[in-house]
N, C-alpha and C positions, 0 to 999 in steps of 0.2 A: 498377556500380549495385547488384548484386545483394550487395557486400558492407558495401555504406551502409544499403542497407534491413534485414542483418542484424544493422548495429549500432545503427540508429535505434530495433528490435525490442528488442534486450539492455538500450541504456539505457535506454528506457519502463519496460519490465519489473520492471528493476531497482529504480526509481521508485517504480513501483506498489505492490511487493516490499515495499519499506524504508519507506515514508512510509506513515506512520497520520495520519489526521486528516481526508481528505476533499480536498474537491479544490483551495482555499485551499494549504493546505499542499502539496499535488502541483506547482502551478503555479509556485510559489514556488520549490521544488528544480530543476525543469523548467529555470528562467528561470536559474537559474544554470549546471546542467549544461550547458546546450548553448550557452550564450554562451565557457565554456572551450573548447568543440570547434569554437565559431567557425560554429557553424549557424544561432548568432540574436545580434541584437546584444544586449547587456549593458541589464537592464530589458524587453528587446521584449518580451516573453509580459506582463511586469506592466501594461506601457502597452497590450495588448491587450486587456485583461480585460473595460475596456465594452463590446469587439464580441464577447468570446468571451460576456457574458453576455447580449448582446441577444438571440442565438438558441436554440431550447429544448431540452434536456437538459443536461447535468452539464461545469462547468469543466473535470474531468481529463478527458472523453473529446475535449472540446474542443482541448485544451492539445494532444491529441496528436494531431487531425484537420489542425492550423495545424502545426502541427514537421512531420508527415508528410506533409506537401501541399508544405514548400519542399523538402522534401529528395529528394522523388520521387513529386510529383502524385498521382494517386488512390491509386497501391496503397503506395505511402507512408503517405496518410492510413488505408487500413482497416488495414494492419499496427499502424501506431501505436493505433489504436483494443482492436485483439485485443490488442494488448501491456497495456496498462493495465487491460482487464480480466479478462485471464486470473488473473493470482495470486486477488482480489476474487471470481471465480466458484469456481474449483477448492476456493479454503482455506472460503471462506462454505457449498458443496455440503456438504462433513464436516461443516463445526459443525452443517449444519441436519441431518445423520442423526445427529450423537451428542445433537442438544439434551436429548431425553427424558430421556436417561439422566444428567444436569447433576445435579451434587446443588446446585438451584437455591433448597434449604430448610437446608441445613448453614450454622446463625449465623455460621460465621465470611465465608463467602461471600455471604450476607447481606449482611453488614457492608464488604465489598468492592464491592458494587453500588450500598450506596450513596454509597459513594464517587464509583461512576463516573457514576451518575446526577448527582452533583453535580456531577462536573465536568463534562460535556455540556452541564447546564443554565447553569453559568457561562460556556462556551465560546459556547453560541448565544448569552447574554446580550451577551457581548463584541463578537459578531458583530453581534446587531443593534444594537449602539450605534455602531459603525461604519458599518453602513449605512443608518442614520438620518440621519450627520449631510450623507450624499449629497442629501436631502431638503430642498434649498434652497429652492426655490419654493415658491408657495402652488398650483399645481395639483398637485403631489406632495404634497402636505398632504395636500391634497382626498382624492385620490384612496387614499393610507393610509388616512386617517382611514375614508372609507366601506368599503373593502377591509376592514381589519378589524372594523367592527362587522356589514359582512354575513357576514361569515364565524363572526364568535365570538357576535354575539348575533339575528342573523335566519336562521341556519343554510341560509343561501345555498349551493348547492354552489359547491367550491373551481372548478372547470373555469368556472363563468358568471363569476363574480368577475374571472377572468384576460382571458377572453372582453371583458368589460365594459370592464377597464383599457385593455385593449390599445385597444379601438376611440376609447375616450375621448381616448388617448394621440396615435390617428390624428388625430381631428377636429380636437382642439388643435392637429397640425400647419399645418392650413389656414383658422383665424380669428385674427385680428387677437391680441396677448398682454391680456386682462384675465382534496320529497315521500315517497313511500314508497316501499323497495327491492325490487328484484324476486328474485324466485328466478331461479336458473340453474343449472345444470352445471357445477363445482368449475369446470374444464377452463377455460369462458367467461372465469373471471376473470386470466386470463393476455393475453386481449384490454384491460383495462385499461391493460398496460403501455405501450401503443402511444400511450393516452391521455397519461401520463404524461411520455413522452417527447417530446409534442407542447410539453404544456404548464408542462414544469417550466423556470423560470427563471431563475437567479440560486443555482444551487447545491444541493448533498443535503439542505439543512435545509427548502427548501423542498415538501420532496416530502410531509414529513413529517405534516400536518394530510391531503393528499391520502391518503395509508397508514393513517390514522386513521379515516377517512373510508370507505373499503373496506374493511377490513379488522379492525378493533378494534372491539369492545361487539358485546353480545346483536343491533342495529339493522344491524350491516354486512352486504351482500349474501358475504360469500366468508369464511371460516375463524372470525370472530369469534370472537380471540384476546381474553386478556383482557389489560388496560389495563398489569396485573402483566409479564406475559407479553413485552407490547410494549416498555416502557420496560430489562426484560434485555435485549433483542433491540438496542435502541438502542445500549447500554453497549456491547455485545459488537461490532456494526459501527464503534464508534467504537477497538474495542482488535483488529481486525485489518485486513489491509493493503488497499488498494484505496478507492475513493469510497464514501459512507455510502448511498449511494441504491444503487449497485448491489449491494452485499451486503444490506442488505434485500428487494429484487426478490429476491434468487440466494434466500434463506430463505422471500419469501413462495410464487414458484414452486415451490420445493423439496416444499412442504406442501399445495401443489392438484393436481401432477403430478410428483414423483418429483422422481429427476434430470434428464430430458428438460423435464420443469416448469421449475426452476432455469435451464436453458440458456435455455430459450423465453422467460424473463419478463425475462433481463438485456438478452437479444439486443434483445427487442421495445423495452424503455427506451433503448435507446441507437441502436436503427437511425435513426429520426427525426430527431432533434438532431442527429446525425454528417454525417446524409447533407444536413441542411441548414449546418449548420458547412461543409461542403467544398465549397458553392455559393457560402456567402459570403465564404472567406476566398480564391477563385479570382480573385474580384474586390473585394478589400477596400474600399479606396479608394472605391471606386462605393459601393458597399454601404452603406457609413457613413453618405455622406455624404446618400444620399435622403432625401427629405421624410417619406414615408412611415413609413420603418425610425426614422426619429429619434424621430418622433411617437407611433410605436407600443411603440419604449423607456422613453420620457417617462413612458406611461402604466404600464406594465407592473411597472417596477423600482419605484415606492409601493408596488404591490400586491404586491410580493412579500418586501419588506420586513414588511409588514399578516402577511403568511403565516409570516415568521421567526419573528414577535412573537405570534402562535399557539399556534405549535410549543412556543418559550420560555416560556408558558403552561402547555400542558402538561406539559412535563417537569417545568415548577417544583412542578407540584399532585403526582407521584408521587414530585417527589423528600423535598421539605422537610417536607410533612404527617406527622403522624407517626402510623405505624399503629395502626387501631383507632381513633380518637382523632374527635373533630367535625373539621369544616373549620377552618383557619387554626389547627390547635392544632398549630405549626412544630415541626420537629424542629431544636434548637438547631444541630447537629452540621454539620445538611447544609446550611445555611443559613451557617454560617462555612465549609465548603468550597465551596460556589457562588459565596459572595463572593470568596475565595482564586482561585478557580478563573478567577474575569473578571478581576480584578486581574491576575493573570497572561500570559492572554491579551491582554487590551490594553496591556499592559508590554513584549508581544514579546521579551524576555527569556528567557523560557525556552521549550521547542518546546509542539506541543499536547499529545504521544504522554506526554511528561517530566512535564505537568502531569496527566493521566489517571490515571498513573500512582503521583505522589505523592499524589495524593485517595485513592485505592482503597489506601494501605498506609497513610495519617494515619487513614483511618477503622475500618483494621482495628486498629492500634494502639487509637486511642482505646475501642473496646469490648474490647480485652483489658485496659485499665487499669480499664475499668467495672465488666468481672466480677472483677477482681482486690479491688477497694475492695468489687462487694455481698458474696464470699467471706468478707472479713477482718472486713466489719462485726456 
């Protein structure tokens, strides 16, 4: 036993280690590694994905709470848990003590951010077209459609929204089918995470308005980073290894309490979700199949969709605008890499990490051609 659980440790790890992109792409490797080792059948982790996202915190920690729970019940699932986020905490802890010292103002890094900014934007874009077209019914209409205008234009907090869904979701199962922030103590905002990992749904991009929402602009109760500040912070969880949401916790922790911050805020995001993942995938079958859990997905997954379509909101306004400039005055560049960038991901042709990657060297190229042409003119 004690050398399955070592190697059930190595290959998460590994996983975690090597796969940038979030937890889409983790699951995705996951479902093939371990169907060669014969631990899961070929597909199983993909056709699991509605129950892995019925319950709340993040795909990869999910992925590895279900592999770690057949292959050696509880301390299977926490091992596979600490495996997937260890790389995600240790490498995200550095980047948040060397961030200051980033030359985050040197053009040509500039020009690399916005590359990556465009591709993230493209990437969620891709993503919520995908999970749009999940939205067959018309109470999932419904239920998008109010999710995001409480959120983007009645400035509903995120947590009542999901609240709302869910319950809406519930009730549906059993009829017929037709303010201002407070102050606290840096410390306190590390009890948010708990929140988070109650209520995040359907993946890291989801977290994302929530992060927004605590932590970004002059209004947020805790660090209020600025908008600039946030959307690097994005690029950069999307270009090292581990789920997008826990390297942001690992950065926002980092910056309310140290490195003991960092630990406490990833821990807090993922205790929740894990510990309810290995309840329900003890008794899957049962689990699925209730009236309840059905009704309360029904509801939830519109709204969290609403919450992708946000997120894709905001990233699009910091990335494509061009600086200085009024609203809607597009920055051509980032705007054919966004497009490039969804193209790609919903082409599945090439990985997420591949496309990040070619954004953030196309856009450096192209402003070395720019200052080339204003030199020579």
């Amino acid at each position: 036993m004690a050398k399955r659980v070592a190697e059930l440790f190595w290959e998460l790890f590994k996983i975690s280690l090597f796969v940038i992109g979030g937890g889409y792409a983790i699951i995705a490797v996951a479902d093939e590694v371990f169907a060669k080792k014969g631990w899961t059948e070929e597909g199983e982790l993909v056709d699991r994905l509605p129950v892995i996202q019925m319950v709340p915190g993040l795909i990869a920690t999910h992925t590895a709470v279900y592999v770690g729970n057949k292959i050696a019940g509880a301390l299977g699932a926490a091992v596979g848990v600490v495996a997937v986020a260890l790389p995600s905490v240790v490498i995200f802890t550095f980047v948040s003590m060397g961030y200051d010292a980033l030359p985050l103002g040197n053009e040509w890094l500039v020009a690399a951010f916005v590359g990556l900014r465009a591709a993230l934007t493209g990437i969620i874009a891709a993503t919520l077209v995908r999970s749009a077209k999940k939205l067959a019914s018309g109470f999932a209409i419904v239920v998008f459609a109010f999710s995001l205008c409480a959120i983007a234009l009645w400035s509903v907090p995120v947590w009542a929204v999901l609240l709302c869904a869910m319950l809406a979701g519930i009730s549906s199962a059993f009829v017929p089918p037709q303010g201002k922030k407070f102050e606290s103590p840096a410390w306190i905002g590390l009890l948010v995470f708990l929140k988070y990992g109650i209520l995040c749904f359907g993946g890291g991009f989801v977290l994302v308005p929530m992060y927004m929402e605590d932590f970004v602009g002059a209004a947020a109760p805790y660090l209020q980073v600025s908008e600039d500040e946030f959307s690097n912070l994005m690029a950069l969880t999307q270009m090292t290894p581990g789920p997008i949401g826990v390297n942001a916790a690992t950065f926002f922790g980092y910056r309310l309490a140290g490195v003991i911050g960092a630990i406490v805020a990833s821990s807090a995001l993922l205790l929740p979700g894990s510990a309810i993942a290995f309840a329900a995938f003890r008794s899957l079958e049962r689990f699925s199949a209730n009236r309840i859990v059905k009704g309360l997905l029904a509801g939830v997954r519109p709204a969290s969709v609403a919450l992708m379509a946000v997120a894709l909101w905001a990233f699009a306004k910091m990335c494509v605008v061009t600086p200085g400039e009024e609203d809607f005055a597009f920055s051509p560049v980032a705007v054919a890499l966004v497009v490039a960038a969804c193209a790609g991901t919903l082409s599945r042709r090439i990985g997420v990490v591949k496309i990040v990657l070619l954004c953030a060297f196309a856009a450096v190229v192209i402003h070395a051609a720019a200052q080339s042409m204003l030199s020579s003119a």
